[in-house]
N, C-alpha and C positions, 0 to 999 in steps of 0.2 A: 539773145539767142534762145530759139525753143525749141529746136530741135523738132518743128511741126514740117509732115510732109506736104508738098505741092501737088503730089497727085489725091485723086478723091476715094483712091482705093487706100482703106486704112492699113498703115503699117504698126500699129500698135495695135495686138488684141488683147483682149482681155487677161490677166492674170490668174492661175485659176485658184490661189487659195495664197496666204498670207507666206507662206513658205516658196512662193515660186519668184522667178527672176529670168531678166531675159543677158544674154550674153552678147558682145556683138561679135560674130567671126570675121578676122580679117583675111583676103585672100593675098595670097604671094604676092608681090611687086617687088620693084627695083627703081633708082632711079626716077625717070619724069612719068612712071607708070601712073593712069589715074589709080585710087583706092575703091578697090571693090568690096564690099562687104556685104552681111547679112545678119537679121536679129534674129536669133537661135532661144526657144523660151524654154529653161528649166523647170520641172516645176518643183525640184525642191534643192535649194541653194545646197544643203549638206551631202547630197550626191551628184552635184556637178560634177562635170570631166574638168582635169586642170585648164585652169584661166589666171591672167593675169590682171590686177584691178589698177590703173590708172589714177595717181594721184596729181592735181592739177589747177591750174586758173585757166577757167572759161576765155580771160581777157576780153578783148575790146568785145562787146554785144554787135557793134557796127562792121564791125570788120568780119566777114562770113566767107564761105569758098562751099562748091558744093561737094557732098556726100552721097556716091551709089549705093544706099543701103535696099536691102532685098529689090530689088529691083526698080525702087522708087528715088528720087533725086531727093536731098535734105538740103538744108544749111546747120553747117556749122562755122563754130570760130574757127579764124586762123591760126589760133595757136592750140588748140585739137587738130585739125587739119596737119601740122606738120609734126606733132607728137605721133601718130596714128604713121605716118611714110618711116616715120626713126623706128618705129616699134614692129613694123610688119619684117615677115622675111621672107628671103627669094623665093623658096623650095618648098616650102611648107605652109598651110594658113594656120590661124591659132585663135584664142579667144580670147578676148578681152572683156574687163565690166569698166564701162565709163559712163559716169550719172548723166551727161547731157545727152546721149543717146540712148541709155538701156534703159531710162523712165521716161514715161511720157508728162514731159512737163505740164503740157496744158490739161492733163488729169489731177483735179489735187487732192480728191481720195487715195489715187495712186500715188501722189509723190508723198503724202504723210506717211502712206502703210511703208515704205521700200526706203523712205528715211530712218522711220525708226528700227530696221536691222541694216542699217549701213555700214555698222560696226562690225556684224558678224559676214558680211559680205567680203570686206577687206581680210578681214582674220583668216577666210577660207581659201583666199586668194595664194597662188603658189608662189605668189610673188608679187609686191605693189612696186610698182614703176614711181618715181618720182620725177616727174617733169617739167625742167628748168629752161626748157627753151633751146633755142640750135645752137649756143654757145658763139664763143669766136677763136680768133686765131693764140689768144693765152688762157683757153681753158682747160688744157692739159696743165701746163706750167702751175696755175691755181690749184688743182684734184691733188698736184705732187706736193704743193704746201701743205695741203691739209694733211696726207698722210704721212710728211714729216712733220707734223706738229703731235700726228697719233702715237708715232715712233718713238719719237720723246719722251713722250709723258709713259709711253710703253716701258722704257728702258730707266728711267728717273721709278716707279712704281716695282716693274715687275721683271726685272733685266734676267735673261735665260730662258723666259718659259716663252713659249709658243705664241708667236702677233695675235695671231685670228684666235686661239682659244683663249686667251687673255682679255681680246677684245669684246667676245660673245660671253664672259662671265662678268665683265665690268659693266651691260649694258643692260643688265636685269639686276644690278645690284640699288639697293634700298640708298645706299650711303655715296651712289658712286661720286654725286655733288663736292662732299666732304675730302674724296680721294683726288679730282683732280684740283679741285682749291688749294692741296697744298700739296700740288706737282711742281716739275721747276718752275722757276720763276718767269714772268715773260718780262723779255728784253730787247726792248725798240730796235739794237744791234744785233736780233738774231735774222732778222730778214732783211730785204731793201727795203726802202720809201715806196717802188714801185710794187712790191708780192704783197705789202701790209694794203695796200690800194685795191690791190688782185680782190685780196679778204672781202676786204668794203664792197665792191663790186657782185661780188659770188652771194653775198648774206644780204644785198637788199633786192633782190628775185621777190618778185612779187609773192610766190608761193612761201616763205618765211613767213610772211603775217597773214595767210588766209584761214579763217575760220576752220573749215571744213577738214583739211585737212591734217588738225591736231588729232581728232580720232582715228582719220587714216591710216598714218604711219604707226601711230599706236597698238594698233592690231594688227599690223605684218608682221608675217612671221618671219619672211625677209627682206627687207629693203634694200631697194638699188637709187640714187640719184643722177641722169641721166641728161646730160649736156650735149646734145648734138650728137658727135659721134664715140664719145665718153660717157663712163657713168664710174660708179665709187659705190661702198658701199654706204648706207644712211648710218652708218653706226660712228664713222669715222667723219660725216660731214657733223652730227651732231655733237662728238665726240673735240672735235676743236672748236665749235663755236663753244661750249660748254666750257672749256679753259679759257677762253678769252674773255667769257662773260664775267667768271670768277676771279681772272685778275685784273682786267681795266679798272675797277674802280681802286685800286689800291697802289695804280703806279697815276697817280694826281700829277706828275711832274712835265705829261706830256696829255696833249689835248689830242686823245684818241680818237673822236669823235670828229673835230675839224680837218685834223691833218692826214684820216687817212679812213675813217670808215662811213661819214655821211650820219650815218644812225647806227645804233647800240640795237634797233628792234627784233634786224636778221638774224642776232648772234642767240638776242636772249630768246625769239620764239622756238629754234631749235632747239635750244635747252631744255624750253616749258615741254616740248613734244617728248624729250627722248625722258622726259622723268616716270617711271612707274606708276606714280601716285603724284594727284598734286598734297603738299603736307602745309598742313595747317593747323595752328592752335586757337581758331577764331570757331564762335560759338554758333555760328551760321556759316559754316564750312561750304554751303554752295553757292550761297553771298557773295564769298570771299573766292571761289573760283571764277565766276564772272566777272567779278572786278579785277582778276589777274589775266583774265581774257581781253580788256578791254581794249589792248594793245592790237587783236585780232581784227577783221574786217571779213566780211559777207555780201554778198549782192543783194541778201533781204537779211533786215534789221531783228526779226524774230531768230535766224541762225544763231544770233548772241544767243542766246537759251536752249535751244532745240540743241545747235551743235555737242552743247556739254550736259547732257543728261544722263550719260553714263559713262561718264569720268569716274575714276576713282579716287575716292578724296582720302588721307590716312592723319594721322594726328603723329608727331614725333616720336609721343612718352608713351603712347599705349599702341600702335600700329592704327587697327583699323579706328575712322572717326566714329565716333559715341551720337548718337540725336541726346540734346539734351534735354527733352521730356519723357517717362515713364511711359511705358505702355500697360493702359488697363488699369493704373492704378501701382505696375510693379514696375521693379525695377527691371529695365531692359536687357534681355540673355545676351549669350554670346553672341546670335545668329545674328542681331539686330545692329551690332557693333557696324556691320558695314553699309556704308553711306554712300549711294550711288548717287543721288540728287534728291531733287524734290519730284514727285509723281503727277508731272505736267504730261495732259495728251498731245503730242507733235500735231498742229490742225493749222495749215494754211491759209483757212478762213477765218482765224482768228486775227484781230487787228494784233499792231506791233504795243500800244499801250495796252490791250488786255492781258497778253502774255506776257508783258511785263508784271502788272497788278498782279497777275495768277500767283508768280513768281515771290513778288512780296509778301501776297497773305499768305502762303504756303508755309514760307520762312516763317512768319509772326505766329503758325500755328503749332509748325513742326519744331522748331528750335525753342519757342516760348521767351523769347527776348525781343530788343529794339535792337538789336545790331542793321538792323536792313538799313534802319537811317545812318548810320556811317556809309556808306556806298552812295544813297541817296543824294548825301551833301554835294558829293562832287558836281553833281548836276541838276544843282536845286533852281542855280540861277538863268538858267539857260532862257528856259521857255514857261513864262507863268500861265499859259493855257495845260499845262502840262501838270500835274499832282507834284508837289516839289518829296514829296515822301517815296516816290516812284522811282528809282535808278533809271537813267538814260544810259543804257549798255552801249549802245550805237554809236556814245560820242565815244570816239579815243582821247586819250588823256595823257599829254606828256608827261618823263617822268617827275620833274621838277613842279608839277601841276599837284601832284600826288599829296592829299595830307597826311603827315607821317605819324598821328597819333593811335597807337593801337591800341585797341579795344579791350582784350584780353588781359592787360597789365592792369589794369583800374577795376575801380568796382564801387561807383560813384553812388550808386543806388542800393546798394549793399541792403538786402533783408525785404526789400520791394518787393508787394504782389505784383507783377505785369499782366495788364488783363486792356485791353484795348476793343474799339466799337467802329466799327467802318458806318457812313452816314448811308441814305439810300439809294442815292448816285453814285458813289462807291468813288468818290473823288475826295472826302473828307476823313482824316484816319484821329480820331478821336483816343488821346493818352492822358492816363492822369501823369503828376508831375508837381514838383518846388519850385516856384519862382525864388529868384535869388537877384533880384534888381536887372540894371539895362547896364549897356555897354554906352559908358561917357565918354571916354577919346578911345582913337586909333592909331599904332604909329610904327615906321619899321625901325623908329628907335627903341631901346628897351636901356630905361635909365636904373642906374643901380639905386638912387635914392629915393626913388618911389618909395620901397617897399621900410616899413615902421615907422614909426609919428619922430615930428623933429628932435625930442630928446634921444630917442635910442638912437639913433642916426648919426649924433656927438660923440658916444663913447664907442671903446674898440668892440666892444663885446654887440652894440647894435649895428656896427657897420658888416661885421662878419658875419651875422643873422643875414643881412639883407644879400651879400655875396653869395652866401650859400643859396637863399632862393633864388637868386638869378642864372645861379648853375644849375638848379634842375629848372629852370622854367625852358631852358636853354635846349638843351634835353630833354624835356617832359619827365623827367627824374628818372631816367633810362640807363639801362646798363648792360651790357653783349660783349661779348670776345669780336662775331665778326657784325659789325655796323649794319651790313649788306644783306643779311640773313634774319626775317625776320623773326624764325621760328628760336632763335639763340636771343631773343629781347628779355631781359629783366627788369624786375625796378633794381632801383638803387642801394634799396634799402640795408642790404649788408653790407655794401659799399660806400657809404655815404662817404668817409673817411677820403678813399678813392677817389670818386666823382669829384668831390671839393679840390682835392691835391692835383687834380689833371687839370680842372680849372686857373687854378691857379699857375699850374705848371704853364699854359699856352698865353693867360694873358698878361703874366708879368712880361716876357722878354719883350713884348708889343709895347710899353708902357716905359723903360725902362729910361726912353733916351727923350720922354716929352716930359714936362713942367706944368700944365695946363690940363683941363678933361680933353679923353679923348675918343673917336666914336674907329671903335672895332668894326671891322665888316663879318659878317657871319657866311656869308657867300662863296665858300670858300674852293667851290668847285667848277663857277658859271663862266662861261667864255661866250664872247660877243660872236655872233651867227654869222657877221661877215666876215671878220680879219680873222679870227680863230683867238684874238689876244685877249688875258682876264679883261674881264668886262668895267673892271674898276682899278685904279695904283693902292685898294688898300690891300689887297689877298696879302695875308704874312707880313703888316705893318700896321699900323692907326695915325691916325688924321685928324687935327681938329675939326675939319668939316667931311662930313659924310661924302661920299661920290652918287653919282646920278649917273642913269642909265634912260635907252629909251627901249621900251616895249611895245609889239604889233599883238594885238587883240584880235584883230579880223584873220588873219590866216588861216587856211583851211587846214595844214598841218600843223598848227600851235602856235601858242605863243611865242612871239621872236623877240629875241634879245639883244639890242644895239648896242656897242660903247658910243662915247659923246663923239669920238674923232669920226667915227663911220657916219654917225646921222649928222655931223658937220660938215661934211665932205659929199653928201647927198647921198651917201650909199644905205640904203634901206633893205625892210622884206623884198619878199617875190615883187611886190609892186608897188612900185611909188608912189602911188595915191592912196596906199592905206596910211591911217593919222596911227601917227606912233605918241603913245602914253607916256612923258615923263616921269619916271620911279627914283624913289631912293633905296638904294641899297642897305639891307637889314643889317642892323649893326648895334653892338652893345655901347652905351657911354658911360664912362666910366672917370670918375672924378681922382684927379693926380692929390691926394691928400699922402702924410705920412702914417694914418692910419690904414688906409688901403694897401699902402705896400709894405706895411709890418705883417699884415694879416698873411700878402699874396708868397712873401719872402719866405715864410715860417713854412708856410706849407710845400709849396713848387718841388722843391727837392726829391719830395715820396711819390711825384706826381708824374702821369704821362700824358705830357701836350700833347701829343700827337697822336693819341689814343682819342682822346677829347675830342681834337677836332675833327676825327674820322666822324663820331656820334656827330657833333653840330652839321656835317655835308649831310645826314639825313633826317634830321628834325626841324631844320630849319625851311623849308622848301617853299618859297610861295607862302605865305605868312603875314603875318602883322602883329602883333603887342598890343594889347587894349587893358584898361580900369573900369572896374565896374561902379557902380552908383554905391553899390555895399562896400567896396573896397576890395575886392575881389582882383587879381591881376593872373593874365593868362595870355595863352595864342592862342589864334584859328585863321581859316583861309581869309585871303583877302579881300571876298565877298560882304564881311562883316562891315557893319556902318554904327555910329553914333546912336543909341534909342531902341539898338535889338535888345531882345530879353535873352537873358542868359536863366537855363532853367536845368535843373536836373528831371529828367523823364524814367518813370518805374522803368523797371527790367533794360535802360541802357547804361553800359558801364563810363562812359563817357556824358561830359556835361553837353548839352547841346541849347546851338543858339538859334533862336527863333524871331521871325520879324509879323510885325504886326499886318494884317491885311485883312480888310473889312470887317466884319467879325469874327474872327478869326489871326490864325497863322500860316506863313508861310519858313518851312526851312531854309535853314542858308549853313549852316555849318557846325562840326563837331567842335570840341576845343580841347586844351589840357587849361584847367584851371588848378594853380596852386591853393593846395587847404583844402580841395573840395573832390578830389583823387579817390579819396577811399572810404565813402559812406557819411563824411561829415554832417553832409545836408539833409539824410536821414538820423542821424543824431538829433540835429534841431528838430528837425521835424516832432520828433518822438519826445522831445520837452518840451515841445510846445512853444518853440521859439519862433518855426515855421506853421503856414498851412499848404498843404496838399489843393490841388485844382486841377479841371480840366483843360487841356490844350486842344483844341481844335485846328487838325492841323491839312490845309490843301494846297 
């Protein structure tokens, strides 16, 4: 849809200065009245008469109805087309701003300039409309869920004071995340099977994950949510997705997701929308907004960037985000403290991999670090005509896709100049860096006896060295109160005591009733995509043989996850003719000695299993175990093969693994390597045990 007239008389004139905007007014109707309108051009948005701005999905481009605008016949979508008859009134016409009519799409001078104040368009709005569509016959029934679930957490937080002033101070609060995380508890007994469905239903609206309008709603001054012939307010729809996104992952004992909402995406982009600031402790803080965007979806692939260029990014421990290079030589004042993005021009005729590039070097200049290759990795393997150092924003990434090593914790390169050289096609990103050998196997077992030479491995004191590294490798040597949250991530390091005693605490009772080794599953949260049931018999026991699973790799909404009885039974993804990958289930093995369960016995007591295994549902995600050529033992994504280099790179805090191609490299993945976490490999370096080189990397 372009919203291009059919007559030859233009309905789009010219704009006359970067401050002007057109309105569209709607005239009265009722009923099966066609919709009359007209474009009304302001010429300066900050003294508009009141209007209301439209937030919305285009939907199907195919599916079109016509539009009387100024006198001229249009197309628009069908689902504009019936937002536009909900939104008019009998008696009165009114104004409205909706981008597929008030810009003239096929201008793309115009559609860059009237992009980039989109923000302040909605903001001046007297009201943004949020529009979900004509609803059905239990979309009241749904609106009254939501606002008993607001009522709740109202009265559990703040029992006496006033709903609506209550609710208008908790939706601009910094912490309010913190505040409904530990409201009451949800329990699968406070609604039916059929209202938890309702949920599921209401939160996957396509407009939950559209791009465009995260900045929307963000700059209303008031929001409404608008089903047919109902609406709510947005403070209250976001307001219980926000609690359900904060407790589903801590009630594991019901599969939330199969039995009653489809997808997790509705509940958390509502979340992402109604937060103030997105908060970050990552050192490329607009990196890391994107990659939290990733989840989101646009009709063109450049919106991943454009849409969030003036976001607001905040850091926990200091509020606003810090750039972390100097200006001029000094250190940067207070003004500088706030971090609105990186200073990309909004340009339509720029392709979707330039903006992308722009993007990366921007980061590599402004932040002065390698962090962009964490983002990178996720989609290094896609497309080798593609720069594997380049983020593919455009793909979506489920969440179990996700590598869960964070950046910020480590500091692998610790004392590193980072100084990098883009080649003259501007497809080869040139880093110096340590090789530290290649990766000799891969596996999603991870054996406790790898780890020190066959003497210490005899006695108690090598067997509990080697335990110990298998609980942080388990973890990437991590430590949180909430798992879920990543800004609450530590190491271990004062916990070591801790982390050991919760390890132990979770895998002795697994152990207690076999005689033999035996392999843990670490999966402790995946359910099979058809039947809803763990995907394996070991969740909360051990096996002397591992379980198997099958995997669909072709789907266009992710990776699918089969148990054996589903794909024995025929039942598969979306379609049957996609080849489902046999996987084995990541899992620890673990040798029945009585040295191992003196070690596990002594400790478990001070220990919290179930703290543990909160950490392992998010470090272990889509994964693999590898040894390196030096002896080196760690994880990274399941991309990694036999013969890649494992190398430390200046200015990234993480180890990252590299694969050979032509002369050169291509990326394939971050890691956590044990030993080499916190500056080790610049140690050698600097004794001269290592040398430094160039990586040529495309």
């Amino acid at each position: 849809m372009t919203g291009k007239s059919i007559s030859s008389d233009p309905l789009y004139r010219t704009l006359s200065s970067t401050e002007s905007i057109r309105l569209l007014r709607l005239q009265p109707g009722a009923g099966n009245d066609a919709i009359n309108t007209s474009l009304e051009l302001i010429l300066d948005y900050a003294k508009s008469p009141p209007y209301q701005a439209l937030s919305y999905c285009w939907g199907d481009a195919n599916s079109t109805l016509d539009l009387v605008c100024s006198g001229q016949t249009i197309q628009i979508t069908s689902n504009l087309h019936e937002a536009l008859i909900h939104l008019r009134r009998q008696d009165e016409s009114c104004l409205i701003w909706c981008d597929a009519v008030c810009i003239d799409q096929n201008n793309v001078p115009e559609r860059n300039q009237q992009v980039s104040i989109m923000g302040k368009i909605y903001q001046r709005a007297s009201r943004v409309c949020v529009w979900l569509g004509a609803g059905g016959e239990d979309t009241k029934d749904t609106l009254k869920i939501l606002l008993e679930i607001a009522r709740r957490i109202h009265d559990h937080n703040a029992r006496g004071s006033p709903f609506k002033a209550w609710l208008s101070q908790l939706s601009v609060r910094e912490d309010k995340y913190s505040i409904i995380t530990h409201a009451y508890p949800m329990d699968e007994d406070a609604f039916s099977s059929e209202q938890w469905k309702l949920l599921g239903r209401f939160y996957n609206a396509e407009w939950f994950r559209r791009i465009w309008v995260i900045q929307e709603i963000q700059a209303a001054s008031e929001g409404w949510v608008i089903c047919g012939l109902y609406e709510i307010e947005w403070d209250i729809v976001a307001l219980a997705a926000s609690w359900i996104s904060a407790q589903v992952p801590w009630r594991s004992g019901v599969n939330w997701k199969v039995k009653y909402f489809g997808s997790y995406l509705g509940f958390r982009g509502a979340q992402f929308m109604w937060a103030q600031t997105f908060a970050t402790l990552r050192e490329a803080p607009f990196m890391a907004l994107l990659q939290r965007a990733r989840t989101f979806h646009g009709t063109d692939a450049r919106d991943k960037v454009f849409c969030m260029l003036h976001h607001r990014m905040s850091r926990p421990d200091t509020g606003l985000h810090p750039l972390s290079v100097s200006e001029n030589g000094k250190n940067p004042t207070p003004s500088s403290l706030f971090c609105q993005g990186l200073k990309l021009p909004i340009d339509y005729k720029t392709s979707t991999l330039e903006v992308y590039r722009q993007v990366v070097m921007q980061s590599l200049q402004t932040y002065n670090n390698a962090e962009a290759l964490c983002y990178a990795a996720y989609t290094s393997c896609h497309d080798l005509s593609w720069p594997s150092w380049i983020p593919r924003w455009n793909i979506a990434l489920q969440e179990s896709e996700k590598t869960t090593v964070i950046p910020f914790l480590y500091n692998a390169s610790q004392r590193s100049r980072f100084a990098f050289r883009l080649s003259h096609n501007q497809n080869v990103l040139s880093l110096q860096g340590i090789k530290l050998g290649t990766i000799v196997t891969t596996s999603t077992s991870l054996e406790y006896t790898a780890f020190g030479t066959q003497d210490s491995s005899s006695s108690e004191t090598g067997v509990e060295t080697q335990l110990r590294a298998i609980s942080k490798i388990l973890t990437h040597d991590r430590w949180q109160e909430a798992p879920f949250v990543e800004t609450n991530a530590t190491r271990s390091h004062d916990n070591d005591e801790a982390l050991f005693a919760g390890f132990s605490a979770y895998i002795l009772p697994l152990l207690k009733d076999h005689g033999e080794a035996c392999h843990i599953s670490l999966m402790v949260g995946i359910c099979c995509d058809c039947c809803g049931k763990w995907l394996h018999p070991l969740r909360g026991k051990a096996s002397t043989i591992p379980s198997e699973f099958f995997r669909c790799h072709i789907c266009e909404s992710g990776p699918e996850d089969i148990c054996l009885a589903c794909y024995n039974t025929g039942r598969r993804c979306g379609d049957p003719s996609h080849i489902m990958k046999r996987r084995t289930v990541r899992n620890i093995l673990i040798q029945h000695t009585d040295a191992v369960f003196d070690i596990l016995k002594r400790h478990a007591p001070n220990g919290d299993g179930e703290r543990y295994k909160n950490l392992l549902s998010v470090t272990n995600a889509r994964l693999v175990y590898f040894e390196g050529s030096q002896g080196w033992y760690g994880s990274a994504s399941e991309a990694i093969e036999p013969g890649d280099v494992l190398t430390v790179l200046f200015g990234s805090r993480v180890p990252v693994i590299l694969r050979e191609h032509g002369s050169g490299y291509r990326l394939v993945s971050i890691g956590y390597v044990q030993g080499l976490m916190d500056g080790e490999a610049m140690d050698m370096l600097n004794s001269g045990e290592l040398l430094s080189e160039t990586f040529d990397i495309s």
